[in-house]
C-alpha positions as CSV (number, residue, x, y, z in Angstrom):
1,X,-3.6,74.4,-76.7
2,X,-3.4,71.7,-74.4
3,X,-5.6,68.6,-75.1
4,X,-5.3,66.5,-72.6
5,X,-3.7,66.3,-69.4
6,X,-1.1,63.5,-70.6
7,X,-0.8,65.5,-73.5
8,X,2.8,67.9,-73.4
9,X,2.2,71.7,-73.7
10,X,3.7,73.4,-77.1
11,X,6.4,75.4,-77.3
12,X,4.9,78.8,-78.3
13,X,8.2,79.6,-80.3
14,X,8.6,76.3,-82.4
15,X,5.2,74.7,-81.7
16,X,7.1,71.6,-80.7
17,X,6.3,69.5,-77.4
18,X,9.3,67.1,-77.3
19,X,11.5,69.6,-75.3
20,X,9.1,70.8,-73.0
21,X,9.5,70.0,-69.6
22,X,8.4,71.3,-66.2
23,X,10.6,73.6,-64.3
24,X,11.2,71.1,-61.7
25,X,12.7,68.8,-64.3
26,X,14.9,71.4,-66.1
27,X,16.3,72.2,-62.4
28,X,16.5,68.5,-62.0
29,X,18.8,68.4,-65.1
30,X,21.2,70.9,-64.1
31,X,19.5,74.3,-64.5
32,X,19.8,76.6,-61.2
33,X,17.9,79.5,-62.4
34,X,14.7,77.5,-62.2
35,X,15.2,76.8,-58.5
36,X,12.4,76.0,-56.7
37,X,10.9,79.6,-54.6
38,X,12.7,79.1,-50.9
39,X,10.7,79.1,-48.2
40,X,10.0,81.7,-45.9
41,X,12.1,81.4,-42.2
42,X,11.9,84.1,-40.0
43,X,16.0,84.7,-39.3
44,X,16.4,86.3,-35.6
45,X,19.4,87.4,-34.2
46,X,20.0,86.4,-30.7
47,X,23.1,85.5,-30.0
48,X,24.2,89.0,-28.9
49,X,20.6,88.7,-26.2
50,X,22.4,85.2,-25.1
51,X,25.9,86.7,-24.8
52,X,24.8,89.2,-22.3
53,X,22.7,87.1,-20.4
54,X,25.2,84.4,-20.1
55,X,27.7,87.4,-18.9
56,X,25.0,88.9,-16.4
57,X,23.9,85.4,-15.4
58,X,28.1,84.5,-14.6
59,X,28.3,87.9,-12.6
60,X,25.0,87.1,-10.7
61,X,26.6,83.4,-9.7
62,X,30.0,85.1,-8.7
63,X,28.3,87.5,-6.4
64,X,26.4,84.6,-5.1
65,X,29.2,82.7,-4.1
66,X,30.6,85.8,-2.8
67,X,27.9,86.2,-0.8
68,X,27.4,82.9,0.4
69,X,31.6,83.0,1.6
70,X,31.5,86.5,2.9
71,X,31.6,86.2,6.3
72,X,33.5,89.4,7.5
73,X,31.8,92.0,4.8
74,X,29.7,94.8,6.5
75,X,25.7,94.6,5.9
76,X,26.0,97.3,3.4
77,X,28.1,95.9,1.4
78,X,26.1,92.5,1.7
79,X,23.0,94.7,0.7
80,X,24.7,96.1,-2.6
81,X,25.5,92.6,-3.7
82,X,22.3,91.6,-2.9
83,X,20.7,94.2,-4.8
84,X,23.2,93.5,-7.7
85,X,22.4,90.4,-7.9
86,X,18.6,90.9,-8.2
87,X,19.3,93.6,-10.6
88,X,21.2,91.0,-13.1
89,X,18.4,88.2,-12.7
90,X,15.5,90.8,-13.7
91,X,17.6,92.1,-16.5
92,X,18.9,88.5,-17.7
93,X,15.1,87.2,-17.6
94,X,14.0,90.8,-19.6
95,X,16.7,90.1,-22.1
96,X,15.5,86.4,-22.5
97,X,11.9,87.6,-22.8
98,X,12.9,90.7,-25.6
99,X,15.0,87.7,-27.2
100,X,11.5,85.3,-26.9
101,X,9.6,88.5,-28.7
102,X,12.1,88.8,-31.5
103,X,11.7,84.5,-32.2
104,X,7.5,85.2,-32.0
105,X,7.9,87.6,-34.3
106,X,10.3,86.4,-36.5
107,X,7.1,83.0,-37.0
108,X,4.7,86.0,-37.2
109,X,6.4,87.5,-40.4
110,X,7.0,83.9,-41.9
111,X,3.6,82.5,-41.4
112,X,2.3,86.2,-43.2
113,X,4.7,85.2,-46.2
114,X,3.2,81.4,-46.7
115,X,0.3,82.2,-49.1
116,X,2.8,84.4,-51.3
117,X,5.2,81.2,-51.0
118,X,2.0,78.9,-51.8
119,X,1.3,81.0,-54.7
120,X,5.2,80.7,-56.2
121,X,5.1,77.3,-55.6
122,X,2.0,76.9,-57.5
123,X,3.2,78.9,-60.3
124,X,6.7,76.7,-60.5
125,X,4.5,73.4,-60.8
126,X,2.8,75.3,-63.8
127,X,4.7,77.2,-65.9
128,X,7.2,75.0,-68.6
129,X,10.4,75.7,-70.2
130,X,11.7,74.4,-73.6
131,X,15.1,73.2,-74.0
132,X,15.3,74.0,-77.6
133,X,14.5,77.7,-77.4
134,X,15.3,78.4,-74.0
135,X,12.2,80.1,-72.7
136,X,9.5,79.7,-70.2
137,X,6.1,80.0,-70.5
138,X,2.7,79.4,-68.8
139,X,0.7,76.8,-70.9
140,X,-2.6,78.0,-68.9
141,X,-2.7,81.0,-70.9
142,X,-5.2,81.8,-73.5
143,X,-2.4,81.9,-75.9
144,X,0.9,80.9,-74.0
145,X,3.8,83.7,-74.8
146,X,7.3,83.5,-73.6
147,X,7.9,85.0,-70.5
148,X,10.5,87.6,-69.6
149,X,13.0,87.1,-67.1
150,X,10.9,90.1,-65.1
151,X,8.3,88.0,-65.3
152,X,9.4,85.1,-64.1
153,X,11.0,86.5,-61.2
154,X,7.7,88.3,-60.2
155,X,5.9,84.9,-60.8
156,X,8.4,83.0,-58.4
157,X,9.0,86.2,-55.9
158,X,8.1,85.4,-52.4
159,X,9.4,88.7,-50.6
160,X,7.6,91.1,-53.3
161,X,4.5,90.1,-52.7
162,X,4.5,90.3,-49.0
163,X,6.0,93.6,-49.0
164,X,3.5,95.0,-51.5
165,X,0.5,93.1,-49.3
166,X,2.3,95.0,-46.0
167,X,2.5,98.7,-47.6
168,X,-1.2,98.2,-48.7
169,X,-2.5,96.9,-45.5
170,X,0.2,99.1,-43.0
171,X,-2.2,102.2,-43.8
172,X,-5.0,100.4,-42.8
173,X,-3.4,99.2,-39.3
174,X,-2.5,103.0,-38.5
175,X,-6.2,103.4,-38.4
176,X,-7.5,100.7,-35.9
């Protein structure tokens, strides 16, 4: 249906090109349901991980300056600050390592959800919307149709993909 590459798509409802436009134009002129797919960011909590280790850090440096103004305190005691002291440095640097994990990760599951993200983007640049009839459709088909809001969505869907790609390959990780 499409002649040329300068050449406007039609309309497969009125056959008309002059209010056909790219979905990045009719967001451009005001229409938010053709937003752009967002890209994938792996969101990890950590402020709770820094809380704690800012707490168990503070504690640590109290006892330290306990320790180092002590002067009357029986070894024993000296001993249990000692070993509380070591005991909130190990923990503070395990929580800052599970916290470090939880970031990796995060990347991890954002980097799998690029080429799902690549493919939305690609079908955004392609598909067209008229004005007139209100309706989007892919001018790449054989015989362009309008497509359903279903469709769109599953065109433009980022997060379905992935997790349809994870439940088909998550049986196949349980085996290695």
């Amino acid at each position: 249906m499409v002649a040329n590459e300068s050449q406007k798509p039609l309309c497969p409802v009125c056959q008309q090109a002059d209010q056909v436009m790219t979905l990045a134009t009719a967001y451009e002129s005001g229409i938010s349901r053709f937003a752009p797919p967002p890209m994938p960011v792996g969101r990890v909590p950590m402020i709770k991980s820094m809380v704690i280790g800012i707490g168990i850090v503070s504690v640590g440096s109290f006892f330290i300056i306990v320790l180092l103004g002590s002067v009357g305190l029986p070894e024993v005691v000296r001993a249990i600050q000692v070993v509380i002291t070591l005991i909130g440095i190990i923990v503070a640097l395990v929580l800052s390592f599970l916290a470090f994990q939880r970031a990796v990760q995060g990347d991890l599951n954002s980097q799998q959800l690029l080429p799902a993200w690549d493919r939305a983007l690609e079908n955004w640049s392609r598909l067209r919307y008229c004005k007139r009839d209100n309706i989007v459709f892919d001018p790449q088909q054989a015989s362009p149709k309008a497509l359903s809001d279903d469709e769109l969505s599953s065109l433009l869907a980022v997060e379905a993909e992935h997790k349809e790609a994870a439940q088909i390959s998550s049986p196949m990780g349980a085996h290695q």
